[in-house]
C-alpha positions in Angstrom: -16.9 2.5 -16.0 -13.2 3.9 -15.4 -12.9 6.0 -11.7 -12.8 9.3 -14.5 -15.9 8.3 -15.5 -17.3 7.7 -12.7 -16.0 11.3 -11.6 -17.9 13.1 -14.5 -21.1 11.7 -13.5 -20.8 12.1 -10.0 -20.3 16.0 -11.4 -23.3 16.2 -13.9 -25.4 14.7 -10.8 -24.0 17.4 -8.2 -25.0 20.3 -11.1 -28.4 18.4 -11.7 -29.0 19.5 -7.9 -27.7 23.0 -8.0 -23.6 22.9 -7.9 -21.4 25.0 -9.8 -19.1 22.5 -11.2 -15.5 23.9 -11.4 -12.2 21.8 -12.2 -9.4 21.9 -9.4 -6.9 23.0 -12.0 -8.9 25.8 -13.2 -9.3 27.6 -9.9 -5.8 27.3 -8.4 -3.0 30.0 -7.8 -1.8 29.8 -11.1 -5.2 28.9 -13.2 -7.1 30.4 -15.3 -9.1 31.8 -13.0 -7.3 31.4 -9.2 -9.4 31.3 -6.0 -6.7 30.4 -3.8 -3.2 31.9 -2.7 -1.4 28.7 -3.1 -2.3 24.6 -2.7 -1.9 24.9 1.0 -5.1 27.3 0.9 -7.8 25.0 1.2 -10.5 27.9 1.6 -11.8 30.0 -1.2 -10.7 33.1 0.4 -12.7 35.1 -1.9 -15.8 33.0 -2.0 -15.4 33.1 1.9 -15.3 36.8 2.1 -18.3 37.5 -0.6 -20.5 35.2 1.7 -19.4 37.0 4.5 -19.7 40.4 3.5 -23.2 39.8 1.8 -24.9 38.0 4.8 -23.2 40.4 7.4 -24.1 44.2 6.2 -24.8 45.3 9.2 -21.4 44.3 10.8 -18.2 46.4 10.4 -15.7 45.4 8.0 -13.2 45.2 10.3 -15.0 42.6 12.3 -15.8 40.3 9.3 -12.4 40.4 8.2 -12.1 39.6 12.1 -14.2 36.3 11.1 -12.9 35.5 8.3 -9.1 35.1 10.1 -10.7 33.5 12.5 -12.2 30.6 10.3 -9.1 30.8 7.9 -6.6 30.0 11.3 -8.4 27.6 13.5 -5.8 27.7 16.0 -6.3 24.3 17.2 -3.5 21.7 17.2 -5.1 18.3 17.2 -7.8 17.5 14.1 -10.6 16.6 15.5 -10.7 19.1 17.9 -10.2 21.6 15.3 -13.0 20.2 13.3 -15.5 20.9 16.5 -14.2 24.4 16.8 -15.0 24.8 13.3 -18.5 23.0 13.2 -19.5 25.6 16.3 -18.4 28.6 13.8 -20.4 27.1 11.3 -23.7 26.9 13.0 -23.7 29.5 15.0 -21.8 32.2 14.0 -18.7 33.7 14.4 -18.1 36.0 17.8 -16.4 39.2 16.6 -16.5 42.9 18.8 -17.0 46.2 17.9 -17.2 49.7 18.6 -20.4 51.5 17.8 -21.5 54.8 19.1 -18.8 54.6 21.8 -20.1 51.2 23.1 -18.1 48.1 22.4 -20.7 45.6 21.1 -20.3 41.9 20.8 -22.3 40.0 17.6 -22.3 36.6 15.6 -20.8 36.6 12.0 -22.5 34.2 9.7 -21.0 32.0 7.6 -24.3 30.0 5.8 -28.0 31.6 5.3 -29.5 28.6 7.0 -33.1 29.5 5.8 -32.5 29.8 2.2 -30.5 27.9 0.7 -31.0 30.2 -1.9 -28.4 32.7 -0.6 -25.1 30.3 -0.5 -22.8 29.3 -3.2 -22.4 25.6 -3.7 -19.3 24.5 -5.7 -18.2 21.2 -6.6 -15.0 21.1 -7.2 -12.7 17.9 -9.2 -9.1 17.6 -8.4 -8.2 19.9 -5.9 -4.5 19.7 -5.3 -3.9 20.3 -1.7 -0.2 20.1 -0.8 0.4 18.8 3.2 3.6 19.1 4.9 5.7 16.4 3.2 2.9 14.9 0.8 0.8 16.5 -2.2 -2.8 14.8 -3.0 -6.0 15.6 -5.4 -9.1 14.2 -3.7 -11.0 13.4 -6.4 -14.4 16.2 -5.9 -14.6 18.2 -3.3 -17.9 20.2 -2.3 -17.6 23.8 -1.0 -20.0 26.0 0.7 -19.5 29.7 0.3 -15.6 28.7 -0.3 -15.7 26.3 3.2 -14.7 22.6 2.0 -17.7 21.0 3.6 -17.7 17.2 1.6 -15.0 15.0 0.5 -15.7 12.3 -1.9 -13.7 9.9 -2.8 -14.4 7.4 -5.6 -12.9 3.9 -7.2 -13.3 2.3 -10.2 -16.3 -1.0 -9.4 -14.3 -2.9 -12.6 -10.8 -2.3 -10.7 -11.4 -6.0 -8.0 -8.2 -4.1 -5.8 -10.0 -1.0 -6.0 -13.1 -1.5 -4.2 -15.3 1.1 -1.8 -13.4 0.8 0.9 -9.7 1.4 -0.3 -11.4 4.8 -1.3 -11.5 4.0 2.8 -8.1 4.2 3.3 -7.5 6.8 0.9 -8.9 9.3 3.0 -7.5 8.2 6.1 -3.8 8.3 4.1 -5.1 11.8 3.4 -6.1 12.7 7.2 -2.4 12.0 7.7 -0.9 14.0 4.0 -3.0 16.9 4.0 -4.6 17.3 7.5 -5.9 21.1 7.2 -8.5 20.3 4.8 -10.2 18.0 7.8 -10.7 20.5 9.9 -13.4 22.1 8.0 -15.1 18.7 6.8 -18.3 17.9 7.9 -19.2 14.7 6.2 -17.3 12.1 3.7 -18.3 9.8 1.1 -17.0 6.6 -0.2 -18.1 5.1 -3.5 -17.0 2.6 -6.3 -19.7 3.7 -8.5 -22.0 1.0 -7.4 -21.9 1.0 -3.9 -21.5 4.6 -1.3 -21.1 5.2 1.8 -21.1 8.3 4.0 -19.0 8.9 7.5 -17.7 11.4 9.8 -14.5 12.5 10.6 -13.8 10.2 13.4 -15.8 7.2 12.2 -14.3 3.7 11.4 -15.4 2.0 8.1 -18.1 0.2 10.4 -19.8 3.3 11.1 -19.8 4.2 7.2 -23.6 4.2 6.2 -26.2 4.1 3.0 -28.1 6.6 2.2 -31.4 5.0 0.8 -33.4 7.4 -0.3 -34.3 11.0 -1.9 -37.5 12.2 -0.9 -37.6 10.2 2.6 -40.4 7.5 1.2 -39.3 5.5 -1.4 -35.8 3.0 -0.3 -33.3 2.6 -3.0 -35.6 4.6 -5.7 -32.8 4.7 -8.6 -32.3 0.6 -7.8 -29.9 -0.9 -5.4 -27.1 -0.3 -8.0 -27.1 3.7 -8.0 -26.2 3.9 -4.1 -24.2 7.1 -5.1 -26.7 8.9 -7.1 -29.5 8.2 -4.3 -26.9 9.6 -2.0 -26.0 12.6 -4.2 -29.1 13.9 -4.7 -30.6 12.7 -1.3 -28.1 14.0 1.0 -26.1 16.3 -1.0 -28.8 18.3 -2.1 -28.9 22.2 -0.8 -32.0 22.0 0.2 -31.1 18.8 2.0 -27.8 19.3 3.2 -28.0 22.4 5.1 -30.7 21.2 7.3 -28.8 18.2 7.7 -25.0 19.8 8.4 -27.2 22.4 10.8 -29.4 19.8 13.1 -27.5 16.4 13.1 -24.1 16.8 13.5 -23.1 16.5 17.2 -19.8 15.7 19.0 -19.2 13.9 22.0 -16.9 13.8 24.9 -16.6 11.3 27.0 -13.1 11.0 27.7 -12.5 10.7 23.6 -13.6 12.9 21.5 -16.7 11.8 18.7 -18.2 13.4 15.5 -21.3 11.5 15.1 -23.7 11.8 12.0 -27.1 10.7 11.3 -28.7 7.6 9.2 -31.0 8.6 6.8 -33.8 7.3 8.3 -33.3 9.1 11.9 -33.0 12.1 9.3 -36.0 11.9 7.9 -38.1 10.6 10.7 -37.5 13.2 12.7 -38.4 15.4 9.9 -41.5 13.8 9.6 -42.0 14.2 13.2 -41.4 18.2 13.0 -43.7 18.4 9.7 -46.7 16.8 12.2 -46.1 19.0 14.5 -46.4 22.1 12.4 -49.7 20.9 10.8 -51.2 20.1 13.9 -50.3 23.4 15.4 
């Protein structure tokens, strides 16, 4: 299977699960149909502001535009750092002020429905040229949410021996370097050669890269031990799945150095499970 290949399928899996599959090409500044300014935009402004505007009626418009230049500029220097500033904006909200009947009034914008998945727009996206200060790259699918590029994936071809999993690795740590804005808003990245995947954080070395084993949280390696990326894909990546996930286990620490930490599958589910008994027993 050639890494194009590989990409398609990847794509037909990710609209299996709910995705709006759109080419890179397609939706840039001077596509066929444009959702950026430019290929240093790597937001979909207007995806951005239709989520905004439609889960925030009750806010001014002036303070979700307010929001939205507040997601859109970061204003935080070193990566990681912006990517925690981000993550809190994400989850919680975004702090905006306003006047209303001659009060100012503070309030949280949101930028995800958290409790139905429903009410988001999930777009996977191929070949998304993002041009960096000296370098341009195309990560090969990209996964927005409500026009935030939430998952990077970045795939090899198995056949190709000096092509394995983990110099799609090192491809994304070239890009950390080339086209550093689109890490800010990343919240987790995948590795694959087809045959084997792996899934990390922002921060975390090729050690820390993990499996993820299985859909429903029962069955281990249900599509065979060969399909890592599919399980992954539709265990993980799923809406349903992956909003939970982005909202309840995705913590940073700070001790000194700064730490994006993601969890396994199985501490996903468990505690899951855990939650589930409690609600039945209550």
């Amino acid at each position: 299977m050639t890494e194009d290949q590989l990409e398609q399928e990847t794509l037909g899996w990710l609209a299996d699960i709910g995705y709006t599959v759109r080419s890179g090409p397609d939706i840039a500044h001077d596509g066929p149909d444009p959702q950026r300014a430019g290929y240093t935009q790597v937001i979909l402004p207007g995806r951005l502001r239709n989520a905004i505007d439609c889960l925030n009626p009750h806010i001014p418009a002036s303070a979700r535009e307010d929001a939205f230049k507040q997601v859109e500029n970061l204003d935080t220097p070193v990566q990681l750092a912006a990517n925690r500033n981000f993550h809190k904006l994400l989850i919680n909200g975004v702090p905006v002020q306003y006047q209303k009947d001659g009060e100012t009034r503070g309030d949280l914008v949101l930028l995800v429905d958290w409790a139905n998945p429903d009410n988001n727009e999930f777009w996977a996206v191929s070949q998304f040229t993002i041009k960096g200060p000296h370098h341009t790259r195309r990560p090969d699918i990209i996964l927005f949410v409500n026009g935030l590029p939430l998952v990077l994936l970045e795939l090899k071809n198995a056949v190709n021996e000096d092509a394995d999993i983990w110099k799609a690795y090192d491809q994304i740590q070239t890009y950390k370097a080339q086209i550093p804005d689109i890490f800010e808003y990343n919240e987790i990245l995948v590795v694959s050669d087809g045959s084997e995947a792996r899934f990390g954080s922002l921060s975390a070395n090729a050690e820390r890269f993990m499996q993820w084993r299985t859909i429903d949280g029962v069955e281990l390696d249900p599509l065979g031990q060969f399909n890592e990326l599919e399980t992954l894909v539709r265990g993980l990546l799923n809406p349903k799945y992956l909003l939970d996930y982005l909202r309840y286990f995705v913590l940073f620490e700070d001790d000194g150095t700064l730490i994006k930490k993601i969890a396994g599958y199985h501490q996903y589910h468990a505690v899951r499970l855990a939650i589930d008994h409690v609600v039945q027993a209550s």
